[in-house]
C-alpha positions, 0 to 999 in steps of 0.5 A: 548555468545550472542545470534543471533536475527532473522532479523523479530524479529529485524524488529518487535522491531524496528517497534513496537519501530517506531509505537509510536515514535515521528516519528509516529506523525511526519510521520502521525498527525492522528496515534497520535492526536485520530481522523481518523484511529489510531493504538491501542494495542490490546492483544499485536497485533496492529490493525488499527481501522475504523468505521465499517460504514466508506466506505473505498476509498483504499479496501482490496482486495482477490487474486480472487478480485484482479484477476478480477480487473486486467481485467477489465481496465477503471482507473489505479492501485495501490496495497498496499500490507501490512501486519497487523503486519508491523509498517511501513505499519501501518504508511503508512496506513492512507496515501494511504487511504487519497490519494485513497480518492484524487484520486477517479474516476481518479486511482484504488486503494487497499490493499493486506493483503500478510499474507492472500493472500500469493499466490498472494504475491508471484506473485507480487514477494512482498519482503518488506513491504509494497511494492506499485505497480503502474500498467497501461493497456498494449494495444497491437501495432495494427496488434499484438494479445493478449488482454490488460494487465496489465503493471507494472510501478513502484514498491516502497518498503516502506513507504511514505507519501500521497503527494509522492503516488498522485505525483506518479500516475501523473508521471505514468497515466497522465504525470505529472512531476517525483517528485525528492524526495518521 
């Protein structure tokens, strides 16, 4: 009789299968050709490498931190929220953090590692990963109380490409067209 796989198992196999495919090159040059971040074996677990002195545009973020963020509202925000073990975040990873470099001083944006901030992930109601949330400053209508908040604008689960996470935040913060396809 055969055995029942777990859906995580079967998720790990399938992104550990996805991480050095050709897909991963085709997904994202850099994960494949040795320059900028890349992803590595390391006693059986992946890791993303970054020079410890590279500043990142995109930073990982506590729940306190993210807390405080959501704040104070001087740009919009998006949170990556990923985990270290999640093929498809891996892949993702480079992306979001070349179009956080794109859109510094116009958007916010951060990582929540949900394995270390489960609380919050739970919060954000994070089901897959990686899951990107577009947020916006809700301003009340004169004459109503309560201060501004945050207002969620989009939720994406999965991975996509750089190019899909700027044309997002166009449609969502300055009124940009919806991109047709991510």
């Amino acid at each position: 009789m055969d055995r029942p796989v777990s859906v995580f198992a079967l998720i790990g196999i399938i992104a550990s299968a996805l991480a050095f495919s050709p897909l991963a090159a085709a997904f994202s040059p850099s994960l494949t050709a040795g320059r900028g971040p890349f992803v590595s074996r390391d006693g059986g677990r992946f890791s993303t490498l970054l020079s410890a002195s590279e500043e990142k545009a995109a930073p990982l973020v506590t729940g306190e931190e993210l807390e405080l963020m959501l704040t104070e509202w001087d740009e919009p925000l998006v949170i990556d929220a990923y985990a270290t073990w999640c093929g498809p975040c891996l892949l993702m990873a480079p992306e979001f953090e070349s179009a956080a470099k794109d859109l510094k001083g116009k958007v916010r944006m951060c990582k929540l590692d949900t394995d270390q901030e489960p609380e919050m992930a739970a919060r954000l109601n994070i089901m897959g990963l990686p899951t990107l949330l577009f947020l916006d400053k809700f301003e009340p209508e004169e004459g109503e109380e309560g201060e501004a908040k945050a207002v969620l604008k989009d939720r994406i689960e999965g991975a996509i490409r750089k190019d899909s996470i700027i044309s997002l935040c166009e449609h969502h913060f300055f009124g940009g067209p919806r991109p047709e396809q991510l």
